[in-house]
TORLUM-363985 format. One record per residue: z, y, x of N, C-alpha, C in turn; residue number from 1; residue in three letters. Coordinates in steps of 0.001 Angstrom, whole numbers, plus 500000, padded with zeros to 6 digits. Example, Ala and Ser with C-alpha at 12.3 -4.5 7.8 and 13.67 -1.06 7.14 Angstrom:
% TORLUM-363985
+--------+--------+--------+--------+--------+--------+--------+--------+--------+---------+-------+
:   n.zz :   n.yy :   n.xx :  ca.zz :  ca.yy :  ca.xx :   c.zz :   c.yy :   c.xx : koldren : lumdo :
+--------+--------+--------+--------+--------+--------+--------+--------+--------+---------+-------+
: 507800 : 494310 : 513190 : 507800 : 495500 : 512300 : 507800 : 496700 : 513200 :       1 :   ALA :
: 507080 : 497750 : 512850 : 507140 : 498940 : 513670 : 507870 : 500030 : 512900 :       2 :   SER :
+--------+--------+--------+--------+--------+--------+--------+--------+--------+---------+-------+
END
This chain:
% TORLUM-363985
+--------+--------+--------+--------+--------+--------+--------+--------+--------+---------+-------+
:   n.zz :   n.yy :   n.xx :  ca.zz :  ca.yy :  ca.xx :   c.zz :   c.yy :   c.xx : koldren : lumdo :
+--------+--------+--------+--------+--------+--------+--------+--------+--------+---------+-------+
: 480269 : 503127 : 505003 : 481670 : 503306 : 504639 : 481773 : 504259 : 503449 :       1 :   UNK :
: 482618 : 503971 : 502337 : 482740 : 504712 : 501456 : 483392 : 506492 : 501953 :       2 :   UNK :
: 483810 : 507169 : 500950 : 483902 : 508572 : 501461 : 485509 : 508177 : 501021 :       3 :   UNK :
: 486315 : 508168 : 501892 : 487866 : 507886 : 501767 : 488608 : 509791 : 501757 :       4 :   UNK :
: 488909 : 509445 : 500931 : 489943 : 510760 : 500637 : 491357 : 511162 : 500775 :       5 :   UNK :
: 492348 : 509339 : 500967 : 493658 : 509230 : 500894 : 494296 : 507933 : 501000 :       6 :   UNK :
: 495306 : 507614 : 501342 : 495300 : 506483 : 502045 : 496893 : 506815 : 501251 :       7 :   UNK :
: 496571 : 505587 : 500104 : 497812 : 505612 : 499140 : 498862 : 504246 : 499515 :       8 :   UNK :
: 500227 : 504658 : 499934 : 501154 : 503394 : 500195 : 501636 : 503217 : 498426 :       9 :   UNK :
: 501871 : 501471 : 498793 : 502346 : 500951 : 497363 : 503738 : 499983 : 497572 :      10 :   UNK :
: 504436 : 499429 : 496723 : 505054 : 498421 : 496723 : 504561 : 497228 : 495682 :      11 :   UNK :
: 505085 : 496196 : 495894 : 504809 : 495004 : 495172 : 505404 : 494972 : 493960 :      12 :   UNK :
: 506819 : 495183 : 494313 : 507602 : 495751 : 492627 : 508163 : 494404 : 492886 :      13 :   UNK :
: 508558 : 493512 : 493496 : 508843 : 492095 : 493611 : 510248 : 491851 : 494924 :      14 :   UNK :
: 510639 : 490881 : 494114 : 511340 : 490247 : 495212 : 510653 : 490026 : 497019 :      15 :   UNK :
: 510657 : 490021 : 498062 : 510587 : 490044 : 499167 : 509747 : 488559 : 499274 :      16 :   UNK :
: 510197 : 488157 : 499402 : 509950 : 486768 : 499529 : 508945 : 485926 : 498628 :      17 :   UNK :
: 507594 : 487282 : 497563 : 506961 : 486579 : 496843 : 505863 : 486050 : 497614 :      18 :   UNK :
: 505240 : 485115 : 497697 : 504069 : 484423 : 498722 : 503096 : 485708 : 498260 :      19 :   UNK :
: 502126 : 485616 : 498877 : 501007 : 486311 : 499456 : 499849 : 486044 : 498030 :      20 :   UNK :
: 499918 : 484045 : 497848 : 499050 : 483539 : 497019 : 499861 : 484240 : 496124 :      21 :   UNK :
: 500623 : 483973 : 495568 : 501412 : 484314 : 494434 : 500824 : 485550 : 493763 :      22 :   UNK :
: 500837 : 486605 : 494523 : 500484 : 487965 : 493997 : 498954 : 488092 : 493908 :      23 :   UNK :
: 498286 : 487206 : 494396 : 497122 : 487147 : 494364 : 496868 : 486585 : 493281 :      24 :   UNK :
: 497212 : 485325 : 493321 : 497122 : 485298 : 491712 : 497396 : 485676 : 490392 :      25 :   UNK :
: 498121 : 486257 : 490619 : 498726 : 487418 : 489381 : 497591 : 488166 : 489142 :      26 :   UNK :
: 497180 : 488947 : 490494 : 495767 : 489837 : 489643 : 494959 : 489296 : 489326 :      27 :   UNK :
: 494323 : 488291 : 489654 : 493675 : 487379 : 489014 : 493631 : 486857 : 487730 :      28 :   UNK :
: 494893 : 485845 : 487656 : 495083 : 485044 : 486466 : 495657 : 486037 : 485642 :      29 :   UNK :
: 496729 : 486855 : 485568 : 497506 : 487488 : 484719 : 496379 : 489018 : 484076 :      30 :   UNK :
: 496159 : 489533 : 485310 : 495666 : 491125 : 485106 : 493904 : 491132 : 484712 :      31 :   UNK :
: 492934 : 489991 : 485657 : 491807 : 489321 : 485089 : 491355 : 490389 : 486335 :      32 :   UNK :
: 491526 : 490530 : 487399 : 490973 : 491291 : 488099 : 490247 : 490544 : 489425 :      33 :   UNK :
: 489146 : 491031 : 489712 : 488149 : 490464 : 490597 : 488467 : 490907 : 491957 :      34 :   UNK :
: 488974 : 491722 : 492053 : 489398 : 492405 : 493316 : 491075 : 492498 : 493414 :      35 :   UNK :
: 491027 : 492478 : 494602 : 492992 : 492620 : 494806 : 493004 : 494232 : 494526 :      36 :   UNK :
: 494813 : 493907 : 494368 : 495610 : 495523 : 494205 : 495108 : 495886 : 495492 :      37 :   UNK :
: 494977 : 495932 : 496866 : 495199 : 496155 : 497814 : 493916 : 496008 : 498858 :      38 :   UNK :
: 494131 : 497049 : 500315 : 493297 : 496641 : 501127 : 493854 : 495958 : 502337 :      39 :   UNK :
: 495873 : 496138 : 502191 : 496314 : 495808 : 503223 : 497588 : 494813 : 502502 :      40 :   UNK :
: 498276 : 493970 : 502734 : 499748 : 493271 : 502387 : 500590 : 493369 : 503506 :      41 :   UNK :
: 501830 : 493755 : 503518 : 502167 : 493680 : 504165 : 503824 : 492616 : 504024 :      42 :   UNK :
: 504269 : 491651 : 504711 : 505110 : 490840 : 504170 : 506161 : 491589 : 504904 :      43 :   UNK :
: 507208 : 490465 : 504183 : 508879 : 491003 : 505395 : 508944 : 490709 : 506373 :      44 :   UNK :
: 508095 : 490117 : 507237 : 508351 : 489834 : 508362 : 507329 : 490529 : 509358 :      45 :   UNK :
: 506365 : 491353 : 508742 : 505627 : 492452 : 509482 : 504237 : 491918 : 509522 :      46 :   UNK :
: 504234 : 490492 : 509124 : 502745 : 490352 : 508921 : 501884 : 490949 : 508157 :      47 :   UNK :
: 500401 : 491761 : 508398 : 499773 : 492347 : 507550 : 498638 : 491050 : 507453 :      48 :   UNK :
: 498094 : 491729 : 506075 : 496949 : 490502 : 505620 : 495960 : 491526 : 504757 :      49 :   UNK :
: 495086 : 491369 : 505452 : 493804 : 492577 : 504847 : 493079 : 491558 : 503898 :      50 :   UNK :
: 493363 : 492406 : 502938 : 492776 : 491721 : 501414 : 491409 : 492027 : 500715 :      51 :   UNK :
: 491222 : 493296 : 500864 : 489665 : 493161 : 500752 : 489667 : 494521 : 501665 :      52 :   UNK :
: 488101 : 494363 : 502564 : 487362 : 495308 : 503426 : 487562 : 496585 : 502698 :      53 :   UNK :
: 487498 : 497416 : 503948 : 487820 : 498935 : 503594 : 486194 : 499155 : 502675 :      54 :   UNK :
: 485344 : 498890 : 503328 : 484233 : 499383 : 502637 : 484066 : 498663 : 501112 :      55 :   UNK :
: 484874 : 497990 : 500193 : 485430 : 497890 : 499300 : 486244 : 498361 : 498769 :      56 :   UNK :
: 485908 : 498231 : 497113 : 487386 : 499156 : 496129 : 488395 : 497988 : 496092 :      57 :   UNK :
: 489548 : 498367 : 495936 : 490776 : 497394 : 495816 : 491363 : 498297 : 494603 :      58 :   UNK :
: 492180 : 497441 : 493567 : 492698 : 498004 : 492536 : 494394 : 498710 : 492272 :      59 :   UNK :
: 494268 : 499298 : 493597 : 495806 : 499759 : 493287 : 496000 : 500950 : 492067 :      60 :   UNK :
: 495526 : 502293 : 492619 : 495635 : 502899 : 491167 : 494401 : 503342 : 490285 :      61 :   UNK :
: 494721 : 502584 : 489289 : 493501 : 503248 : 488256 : 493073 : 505175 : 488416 :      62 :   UNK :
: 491510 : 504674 : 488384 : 491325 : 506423 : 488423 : 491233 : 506949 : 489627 :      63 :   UNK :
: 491635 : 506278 : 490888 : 491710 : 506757 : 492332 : 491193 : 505738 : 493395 :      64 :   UNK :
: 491021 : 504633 : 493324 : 490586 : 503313 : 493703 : 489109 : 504071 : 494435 :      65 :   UNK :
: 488302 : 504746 : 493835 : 487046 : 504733 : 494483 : 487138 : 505355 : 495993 :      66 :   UNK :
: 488186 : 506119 : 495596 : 487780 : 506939 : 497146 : 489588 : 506683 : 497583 :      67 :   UNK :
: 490337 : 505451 : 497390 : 491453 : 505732 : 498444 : 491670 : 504263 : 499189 :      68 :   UNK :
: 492256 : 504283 : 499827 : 492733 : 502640 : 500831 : 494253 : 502778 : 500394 :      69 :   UNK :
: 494327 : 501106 : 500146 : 495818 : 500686 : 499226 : 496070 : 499987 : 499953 :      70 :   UNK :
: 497447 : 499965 : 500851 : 498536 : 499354 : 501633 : 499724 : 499047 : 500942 :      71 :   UNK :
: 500023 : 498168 : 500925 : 501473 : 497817 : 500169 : 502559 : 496937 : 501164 :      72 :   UNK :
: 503389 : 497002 : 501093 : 504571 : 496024 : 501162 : 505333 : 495196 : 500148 :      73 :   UNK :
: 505247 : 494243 : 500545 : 505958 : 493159 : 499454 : 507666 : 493233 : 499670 :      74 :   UNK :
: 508189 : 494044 : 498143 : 509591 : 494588 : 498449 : 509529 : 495636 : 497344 :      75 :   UNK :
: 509932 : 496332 : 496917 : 510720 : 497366 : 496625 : 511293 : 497312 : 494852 :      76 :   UNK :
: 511445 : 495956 : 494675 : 511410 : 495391 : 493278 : 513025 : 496613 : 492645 :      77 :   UNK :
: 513016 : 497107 : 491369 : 513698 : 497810 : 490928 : 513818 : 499168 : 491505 :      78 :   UNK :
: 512630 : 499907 : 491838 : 512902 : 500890 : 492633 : 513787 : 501169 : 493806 :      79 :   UNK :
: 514694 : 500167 : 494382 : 514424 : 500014 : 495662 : 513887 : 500118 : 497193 :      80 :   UNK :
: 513972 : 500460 : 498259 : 513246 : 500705 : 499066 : 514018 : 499635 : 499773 :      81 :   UNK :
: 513402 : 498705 : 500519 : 513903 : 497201 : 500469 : 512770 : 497197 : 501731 :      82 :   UNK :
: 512290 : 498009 : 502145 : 511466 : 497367 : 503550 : 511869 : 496987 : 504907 :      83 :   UNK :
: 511940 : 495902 : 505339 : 512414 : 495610 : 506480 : 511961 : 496413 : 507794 :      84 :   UNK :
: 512742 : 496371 : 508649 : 512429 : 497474 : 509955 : 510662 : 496561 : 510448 :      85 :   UNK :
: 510345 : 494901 : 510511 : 509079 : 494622 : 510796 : 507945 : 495249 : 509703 :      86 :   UNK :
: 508672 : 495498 : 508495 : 507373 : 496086 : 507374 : 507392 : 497664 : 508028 :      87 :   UNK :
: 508388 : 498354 : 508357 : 507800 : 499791 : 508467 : 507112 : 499837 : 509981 :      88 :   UNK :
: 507242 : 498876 : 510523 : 506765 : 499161 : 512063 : 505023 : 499024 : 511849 :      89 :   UNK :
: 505092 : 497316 : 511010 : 503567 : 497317 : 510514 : 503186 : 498388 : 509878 :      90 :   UNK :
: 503491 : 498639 : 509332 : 503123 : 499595 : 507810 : 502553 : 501105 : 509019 :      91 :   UNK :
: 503840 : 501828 : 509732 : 503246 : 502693 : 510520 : 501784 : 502603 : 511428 :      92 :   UNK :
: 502166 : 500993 : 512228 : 501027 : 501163 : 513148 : 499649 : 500987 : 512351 :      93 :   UNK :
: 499277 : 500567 : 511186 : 498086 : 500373 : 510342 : 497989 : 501586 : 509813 :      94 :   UNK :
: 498515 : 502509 : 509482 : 498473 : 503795 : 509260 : 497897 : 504780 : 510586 :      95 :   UNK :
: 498376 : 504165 : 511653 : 498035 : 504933 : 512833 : 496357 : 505016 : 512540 :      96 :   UNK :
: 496676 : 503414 : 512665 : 495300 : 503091 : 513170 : 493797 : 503832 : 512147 :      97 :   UNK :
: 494650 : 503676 : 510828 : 493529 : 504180 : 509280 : 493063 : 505369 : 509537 :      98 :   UNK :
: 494561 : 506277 : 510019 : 493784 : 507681 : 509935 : 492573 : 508065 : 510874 :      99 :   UNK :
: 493298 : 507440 : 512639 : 492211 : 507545 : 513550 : 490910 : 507670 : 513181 :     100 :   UNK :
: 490501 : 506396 : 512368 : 489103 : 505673 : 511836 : 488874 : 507068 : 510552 :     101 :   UNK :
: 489668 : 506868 : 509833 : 489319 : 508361 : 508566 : 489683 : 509406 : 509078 :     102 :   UNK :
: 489394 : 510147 : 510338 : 489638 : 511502 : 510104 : 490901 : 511899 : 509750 :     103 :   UNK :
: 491905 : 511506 : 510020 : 493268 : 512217 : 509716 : 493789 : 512172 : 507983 :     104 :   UNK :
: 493164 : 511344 : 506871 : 492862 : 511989 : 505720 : 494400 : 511877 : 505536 :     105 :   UNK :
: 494853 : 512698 : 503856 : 496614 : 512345 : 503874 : 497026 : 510939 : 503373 :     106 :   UNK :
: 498208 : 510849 : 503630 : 498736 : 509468 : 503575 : 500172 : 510180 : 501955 :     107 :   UNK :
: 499900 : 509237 : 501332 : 500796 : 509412 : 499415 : 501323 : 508301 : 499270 :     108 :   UNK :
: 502298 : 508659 : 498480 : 502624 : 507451 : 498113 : 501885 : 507242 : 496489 :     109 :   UNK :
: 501781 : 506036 : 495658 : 501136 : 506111 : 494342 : 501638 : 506602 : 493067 :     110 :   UNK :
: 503079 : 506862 : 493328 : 503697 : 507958 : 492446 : 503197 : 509334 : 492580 :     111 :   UNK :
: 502669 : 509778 : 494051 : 502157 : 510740 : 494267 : 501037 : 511226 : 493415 :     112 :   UNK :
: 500480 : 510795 : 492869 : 498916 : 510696 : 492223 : 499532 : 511375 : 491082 :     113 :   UNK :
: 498473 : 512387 : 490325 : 498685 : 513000 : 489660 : 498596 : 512055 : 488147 :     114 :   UNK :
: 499432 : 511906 : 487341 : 499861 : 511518 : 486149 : 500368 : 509979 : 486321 :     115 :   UNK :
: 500846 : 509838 : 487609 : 501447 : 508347 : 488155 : 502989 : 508703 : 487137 :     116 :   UNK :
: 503643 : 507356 : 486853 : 504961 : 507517 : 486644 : 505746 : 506256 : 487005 :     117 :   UNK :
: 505371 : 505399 : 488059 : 505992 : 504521 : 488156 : 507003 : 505246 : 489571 :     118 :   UNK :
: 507950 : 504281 : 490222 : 508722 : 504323 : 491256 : 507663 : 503664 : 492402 :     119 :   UNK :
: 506723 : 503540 : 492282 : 506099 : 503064 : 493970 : 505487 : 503968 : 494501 :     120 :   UNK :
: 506300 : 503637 : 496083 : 506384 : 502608 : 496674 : 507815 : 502791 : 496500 :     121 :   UNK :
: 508711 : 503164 : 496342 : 510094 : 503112 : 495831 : 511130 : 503845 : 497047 :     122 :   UNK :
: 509359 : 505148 : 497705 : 510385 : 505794 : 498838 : 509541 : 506691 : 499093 :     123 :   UNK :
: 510044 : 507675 : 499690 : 509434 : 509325 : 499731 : 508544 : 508928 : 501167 :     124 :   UNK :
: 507319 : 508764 : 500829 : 506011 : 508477 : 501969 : 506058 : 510130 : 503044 :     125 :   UNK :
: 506563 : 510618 : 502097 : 506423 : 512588 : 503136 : 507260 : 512698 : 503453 :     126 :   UNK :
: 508571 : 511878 : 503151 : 509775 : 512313 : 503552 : 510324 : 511040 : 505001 :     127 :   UNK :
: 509392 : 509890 : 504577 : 509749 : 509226 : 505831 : 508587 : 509276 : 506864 :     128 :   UNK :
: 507291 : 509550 : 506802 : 506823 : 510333 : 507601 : 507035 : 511312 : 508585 :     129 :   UNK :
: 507262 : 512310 : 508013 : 508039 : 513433 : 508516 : 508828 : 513081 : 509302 :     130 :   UNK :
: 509933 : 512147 : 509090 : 511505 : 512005 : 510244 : 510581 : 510901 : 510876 :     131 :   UNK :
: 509389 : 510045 : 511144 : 508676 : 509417 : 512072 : 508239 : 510279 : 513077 :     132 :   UNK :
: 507123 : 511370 : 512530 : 506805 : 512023 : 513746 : 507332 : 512997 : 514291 :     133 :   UNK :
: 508415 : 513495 : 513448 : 509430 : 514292 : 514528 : 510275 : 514157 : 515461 :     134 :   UNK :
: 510480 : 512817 : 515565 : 511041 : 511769 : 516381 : 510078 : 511661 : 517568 :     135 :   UNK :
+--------+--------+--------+--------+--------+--------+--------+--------+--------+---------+-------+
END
């Protein structure tokens, strides 16, 4: 297993409803990339779809890819936070499950990353955290 450091949430930047292939092919055909953005997808309806093995790099953010695991939800197109109550339920319990397996490591969002400037995941990962487990 690689040495995981952070377990970065993303958004798709897309309408809800983009297929699975769809975005797959984008990194592919459009971006020329051999590997997905991602290690996890997560759709609107709470289905997750593990895209490439943890013990693989996935290309979510440049510069951080070696040592983090990339979860996304398909949603948060225009900065938006557009996740359906089945995406955050998935989204939490695969998080449960990541840290168990890594040691607790922290969970960011990819704006979080130092010299990030986009809006993803298009929602405060510490701030909805936080009102999860204080609950």
């Amino acid at each position: 297993m690689r040495s995981i450091k952070r377990i970065v949430i993303h958004c798709t930047a897309t309408p809800q409803n983009v297929a699975v292939q769809s975005i797959l092919d984008y990194w592919k055909n459009v971006n020329g990339w051999e590997s997905p953005g991602y290690h996890y997808l997560i759709e609107a309806d709470g289905e997750v779809h593990n895209l490439t093995p943890l013990d693989q790099i996935a290309n979510g953010a440049k510069g951080y890819n070696h040592d983090s695991i990339h979860i996304s939800y398909i949603g948060g197109e225009h900065g938006i936070d557009d996740r359906t109550n089945d995406q955050k339920m998935a989204m939490l319990a695969l998080i449960s499950t990541l840290k168990l397996k890594l040691y607790n490591v922290p969970i960011i969002g990819h704006r979080d990353l130092p010299g990030v400037t986009k809006a993803c995941p298009s929602f405060e990962v510490s701030d909805w955290l936080a009102k999860i487990y204080q609950t």
